[in-house]
C-alpha positions as CSV (number, residue, x, y, z in Angstrom):
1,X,-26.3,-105.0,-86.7
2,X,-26.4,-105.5,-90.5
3,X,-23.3,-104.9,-92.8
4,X,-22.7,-101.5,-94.1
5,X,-20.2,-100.0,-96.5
6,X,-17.8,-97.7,-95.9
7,X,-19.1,-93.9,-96.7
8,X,-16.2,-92.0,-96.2
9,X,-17.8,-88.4,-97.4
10,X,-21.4,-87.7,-96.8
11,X,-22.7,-84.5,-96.9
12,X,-22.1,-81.8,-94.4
13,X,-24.4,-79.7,-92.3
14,X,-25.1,-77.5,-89.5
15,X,-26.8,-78.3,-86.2
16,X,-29.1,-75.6,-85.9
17,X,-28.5,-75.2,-81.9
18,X,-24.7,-73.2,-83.4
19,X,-26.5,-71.3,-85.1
20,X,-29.9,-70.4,-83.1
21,X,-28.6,-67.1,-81.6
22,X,-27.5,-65.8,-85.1
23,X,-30.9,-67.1,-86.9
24,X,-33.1,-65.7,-84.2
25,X,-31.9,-62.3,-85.5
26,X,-32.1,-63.0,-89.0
27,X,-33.3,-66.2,-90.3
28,X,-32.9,-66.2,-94.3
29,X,-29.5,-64.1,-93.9
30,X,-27.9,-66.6,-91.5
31,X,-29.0,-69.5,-93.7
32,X,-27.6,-67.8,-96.9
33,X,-24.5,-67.2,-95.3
34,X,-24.4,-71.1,-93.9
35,X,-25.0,-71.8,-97.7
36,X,-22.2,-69.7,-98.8
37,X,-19.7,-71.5,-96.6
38,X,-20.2,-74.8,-98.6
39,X,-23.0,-76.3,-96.3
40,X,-25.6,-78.3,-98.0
41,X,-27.8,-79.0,-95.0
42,X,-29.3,-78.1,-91.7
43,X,-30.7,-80.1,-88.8
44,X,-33.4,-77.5,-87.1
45,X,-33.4,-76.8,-83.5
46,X,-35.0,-74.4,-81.9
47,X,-35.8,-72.5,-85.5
48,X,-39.9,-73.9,-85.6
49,X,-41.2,-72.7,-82.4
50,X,-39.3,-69.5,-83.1
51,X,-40.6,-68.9,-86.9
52,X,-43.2,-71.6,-87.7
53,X,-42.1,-74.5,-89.7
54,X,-42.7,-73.1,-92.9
55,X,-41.1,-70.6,-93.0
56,X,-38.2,-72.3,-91.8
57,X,-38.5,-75.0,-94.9
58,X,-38.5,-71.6,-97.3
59,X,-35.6,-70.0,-95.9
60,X,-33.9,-73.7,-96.2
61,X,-35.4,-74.1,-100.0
62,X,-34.2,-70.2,-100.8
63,X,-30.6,-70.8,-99.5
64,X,-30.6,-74.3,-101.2
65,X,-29.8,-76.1,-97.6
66,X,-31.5,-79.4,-97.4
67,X,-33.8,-80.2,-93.9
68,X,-31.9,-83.2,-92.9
69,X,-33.6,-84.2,-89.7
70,X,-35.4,-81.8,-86.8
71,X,-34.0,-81.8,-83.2
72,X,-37.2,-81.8,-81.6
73,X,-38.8,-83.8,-78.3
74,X,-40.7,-87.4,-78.9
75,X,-43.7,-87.4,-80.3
76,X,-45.5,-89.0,-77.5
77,X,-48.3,-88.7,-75.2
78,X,-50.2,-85.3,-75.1
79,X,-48.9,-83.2,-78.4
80,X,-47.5,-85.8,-80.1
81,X,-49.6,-84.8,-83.2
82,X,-48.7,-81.0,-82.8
83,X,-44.8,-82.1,-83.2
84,X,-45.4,-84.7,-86.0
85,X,-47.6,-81.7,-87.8
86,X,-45.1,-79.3,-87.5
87,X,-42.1,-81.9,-89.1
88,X,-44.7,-83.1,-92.1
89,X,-44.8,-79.0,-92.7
90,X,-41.2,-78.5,-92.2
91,X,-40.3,-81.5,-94.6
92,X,-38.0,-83.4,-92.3
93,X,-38.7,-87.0,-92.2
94,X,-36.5,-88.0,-88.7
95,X,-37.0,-86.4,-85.5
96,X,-34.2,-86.6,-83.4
97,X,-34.3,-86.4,-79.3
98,X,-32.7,-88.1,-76.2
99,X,-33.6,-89.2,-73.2
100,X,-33.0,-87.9,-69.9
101,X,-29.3,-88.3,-67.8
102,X,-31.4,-89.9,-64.7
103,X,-33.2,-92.6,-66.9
104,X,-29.5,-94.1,-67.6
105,X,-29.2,-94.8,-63.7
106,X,-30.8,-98.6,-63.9
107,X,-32.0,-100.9,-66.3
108,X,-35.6,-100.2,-65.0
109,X,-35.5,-96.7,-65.7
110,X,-33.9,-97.6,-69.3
111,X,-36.8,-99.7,-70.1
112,X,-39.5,-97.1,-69.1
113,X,-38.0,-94.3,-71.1
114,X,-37.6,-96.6,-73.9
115,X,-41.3,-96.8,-73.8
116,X,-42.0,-93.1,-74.8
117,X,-39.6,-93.1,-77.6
118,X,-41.2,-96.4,-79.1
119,X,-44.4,-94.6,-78.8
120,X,-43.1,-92.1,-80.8
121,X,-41.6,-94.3,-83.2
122,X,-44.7,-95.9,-83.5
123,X,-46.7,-92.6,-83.9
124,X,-44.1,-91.1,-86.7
125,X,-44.1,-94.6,-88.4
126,X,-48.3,-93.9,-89.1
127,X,-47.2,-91.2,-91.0
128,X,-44.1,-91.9,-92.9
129,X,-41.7,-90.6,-90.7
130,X,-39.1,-91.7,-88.5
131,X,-37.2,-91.3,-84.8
132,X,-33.8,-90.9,-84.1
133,X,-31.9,-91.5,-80.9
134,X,-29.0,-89.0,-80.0
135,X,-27.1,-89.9,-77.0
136,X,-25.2,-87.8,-74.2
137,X,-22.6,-89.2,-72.4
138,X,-24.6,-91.8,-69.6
139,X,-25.4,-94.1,-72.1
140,X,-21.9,-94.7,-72.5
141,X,-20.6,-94.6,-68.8
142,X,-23.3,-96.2,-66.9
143,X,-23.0,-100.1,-67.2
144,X,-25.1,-102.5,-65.6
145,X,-23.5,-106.1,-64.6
146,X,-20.4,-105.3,-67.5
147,X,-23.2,-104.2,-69.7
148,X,-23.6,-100.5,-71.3
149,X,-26.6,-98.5,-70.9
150,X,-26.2,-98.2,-74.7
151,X,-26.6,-101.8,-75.2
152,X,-29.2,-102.3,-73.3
153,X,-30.8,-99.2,-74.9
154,X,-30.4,-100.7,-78.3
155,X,-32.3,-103.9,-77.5
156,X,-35.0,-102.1,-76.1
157,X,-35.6,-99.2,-78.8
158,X,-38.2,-100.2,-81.6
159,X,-36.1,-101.3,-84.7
160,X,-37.4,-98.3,-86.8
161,X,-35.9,-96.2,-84.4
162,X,-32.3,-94.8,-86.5
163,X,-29.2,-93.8,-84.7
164,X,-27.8,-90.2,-84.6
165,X,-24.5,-90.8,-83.1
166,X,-22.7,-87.7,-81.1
167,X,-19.5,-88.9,-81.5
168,X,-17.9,-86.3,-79.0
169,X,-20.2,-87.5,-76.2
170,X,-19.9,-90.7,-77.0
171,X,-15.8,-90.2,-76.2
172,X,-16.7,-88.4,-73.0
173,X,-18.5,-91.6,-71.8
174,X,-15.8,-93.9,-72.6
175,X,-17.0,-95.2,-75.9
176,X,-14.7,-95.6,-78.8
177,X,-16.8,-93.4,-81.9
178,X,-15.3,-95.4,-84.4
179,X,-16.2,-98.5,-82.8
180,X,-19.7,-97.8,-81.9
181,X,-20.6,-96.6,-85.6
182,X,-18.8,-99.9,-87.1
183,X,-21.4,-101.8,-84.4
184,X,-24.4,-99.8,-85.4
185,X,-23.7,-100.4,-88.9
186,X,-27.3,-98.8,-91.1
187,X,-28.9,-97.7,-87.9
188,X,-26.6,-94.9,-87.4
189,X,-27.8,-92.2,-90.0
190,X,-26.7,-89.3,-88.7
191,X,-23.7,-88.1,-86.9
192,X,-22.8,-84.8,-84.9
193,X,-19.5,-83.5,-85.2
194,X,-18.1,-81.5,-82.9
195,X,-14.7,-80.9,-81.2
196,X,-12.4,-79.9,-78.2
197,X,-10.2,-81.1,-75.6
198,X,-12.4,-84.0,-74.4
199,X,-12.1,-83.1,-70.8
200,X,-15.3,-82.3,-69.3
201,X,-18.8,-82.8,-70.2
202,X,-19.6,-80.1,-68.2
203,X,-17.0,-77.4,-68.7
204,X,-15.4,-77.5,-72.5
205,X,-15.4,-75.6,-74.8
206,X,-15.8,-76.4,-78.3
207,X,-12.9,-75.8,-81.3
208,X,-13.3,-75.5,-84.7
209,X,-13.3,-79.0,-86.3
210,X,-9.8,-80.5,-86.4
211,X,-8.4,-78.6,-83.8
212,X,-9.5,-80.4,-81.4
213,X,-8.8,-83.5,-79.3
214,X,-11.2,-86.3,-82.3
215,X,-9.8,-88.4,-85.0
216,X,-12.2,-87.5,-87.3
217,X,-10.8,-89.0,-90.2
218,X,-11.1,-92.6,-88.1
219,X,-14.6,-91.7,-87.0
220,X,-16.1,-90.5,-90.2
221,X,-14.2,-93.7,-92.4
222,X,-15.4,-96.4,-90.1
223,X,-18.2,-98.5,-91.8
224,X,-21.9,-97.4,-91.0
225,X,-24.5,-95.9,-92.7
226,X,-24.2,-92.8,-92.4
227,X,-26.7,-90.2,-94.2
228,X,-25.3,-87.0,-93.0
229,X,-22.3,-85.5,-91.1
230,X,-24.0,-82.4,-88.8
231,X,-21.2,-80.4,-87.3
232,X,-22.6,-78.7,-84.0
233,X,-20.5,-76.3,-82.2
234,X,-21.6,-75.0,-78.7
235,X,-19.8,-73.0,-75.8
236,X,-17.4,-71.6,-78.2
237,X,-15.1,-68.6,-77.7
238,X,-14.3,-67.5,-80.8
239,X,-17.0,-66.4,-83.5
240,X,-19.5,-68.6,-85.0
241,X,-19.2,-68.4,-88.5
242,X,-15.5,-68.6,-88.3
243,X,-15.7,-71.8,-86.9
244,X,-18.0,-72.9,-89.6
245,X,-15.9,-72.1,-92.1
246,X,-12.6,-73.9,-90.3
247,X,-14.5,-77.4,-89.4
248,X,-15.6,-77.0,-93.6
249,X,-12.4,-76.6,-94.6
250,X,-11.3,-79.6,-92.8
251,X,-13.7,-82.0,-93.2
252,X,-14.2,-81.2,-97.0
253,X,-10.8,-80.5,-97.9
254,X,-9.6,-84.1,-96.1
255,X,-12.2,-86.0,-98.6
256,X,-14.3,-86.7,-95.3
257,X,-17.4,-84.1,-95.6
258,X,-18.9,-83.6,-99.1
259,X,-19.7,-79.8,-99.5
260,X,-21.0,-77.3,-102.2
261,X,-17.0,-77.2,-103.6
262,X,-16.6,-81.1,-103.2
């Protein structure tokens, strides 16, 4: 991977999955009120097939939130053009997907999943865009011969093809988040923050940023290139916006996260 400085305080934003239930009732008011906490961007999820992509980019553009990236499926095979349309009206130039727990059970299935995302690479490339990767937690725990899925992942994935690291899951599978980012140096553009005991994939259930069980400021100080820090909260038991305002508070006020009160 190539060198990369350190970035120790890229801009924050919200994952649009911890907020979907609240901006499913009320798009422009939940976006406002994301605004309001200090956010400066969004990653959509869920939010285009709900409203239409433009009027998704408006509510974005009239709460001053930036469209950092859209969590959407590949672009590949049948529809492929239907999702790439909807991101050129949307305005988001990376769209960001994994691939499926039982493709990380061999290096045979690796390299055939591989193949869909470098068709959508490919695809997105023809029109100026670009794909990310976001992992789970197999890529991390499966290894092959002393070899992680990740790595093998890596060698296989088109090099347009940037890196949106979720550091959490990451941990779950073993992986150091810190180290991982330092190794992906440029590639990793994105990262999703999120916190809680680190336990169970299955079963826990998410804190407010710095309450939980991740050294954040290690994570978000190693060297990469990171482009945004996207704090996603999910299974949570206390309320939403709450939370928001917590994990801004501690990732702006440490220096890590740059907000609207940087």
């Amino acid at each position: 991977m190539s060198a990369a400085t350190v970035r120790t305080a890229a801009p924050i934003a919200v994952m649009g999955y911890t907020i979907l239930e609240q901006a499913r009732a009320d798009l422009e008011g939940t976006f406002d009120r994301v605004a309001g906490i200090g956010y400066l961007g969004v990653e959509t999820y869920g939010l285009v097939e709900e409203y239409g992509p433009e009027r998704v980019r408006a509510a974005a553009d009239a709460a001053g939130l930036a469209i950092t990236s859209a969590h959407t499926p590949f672009p590949a095979g049948q529809g492929a053009d239907r999702l790439l349309d909807a991101a050129e009206a949307l305005g988001a130039d990376t769209l960001v997907w994994s691939m499926e727990r039982e493709e990380f059970d061999s290096p045979a299935a690796i390299a055939a999943g591989v193949l869909r995302v470098n068709e959508a690479a490919e695809r997105a490339a023809a029109r100026g865009l670009a794909i990310g990767y976001h992992n789970h937690f197999a890529e991390f725990a499966n290894t092959f011969d002393g070899r992680q899925a990740y790595d093998l992942l890596l060698e296989l994935l088109d090099p347009r093809v940037v890196i949106e690291l979720d550091a959490y899951w990451a941990r779950m599978g073993g992986a150091d988040p810190a180290e991982v980012l330092t190794r992906l140096g440029e590639r990793a553009r994105l990262v999703h923050i999120k916190d809680g005991p680190a336990v169970s994939y299955e079963d826990d259930v998410m804190v407010p940023i710095g309450a939980g069980a991740m050294d954040w400021e290690r994570i978000l100080t190693a060297p990469s290139g990171l482009r945004w820090h996207i704090v996603e909260l999910e299974r949570l038991a206390v309320d939403t916006f709450d939370a928001l305002e917590e994990s801004y508070r501690h990732l702006v006020g440490s220096g890590l996260s740059e907000g609207r009160t940087s």
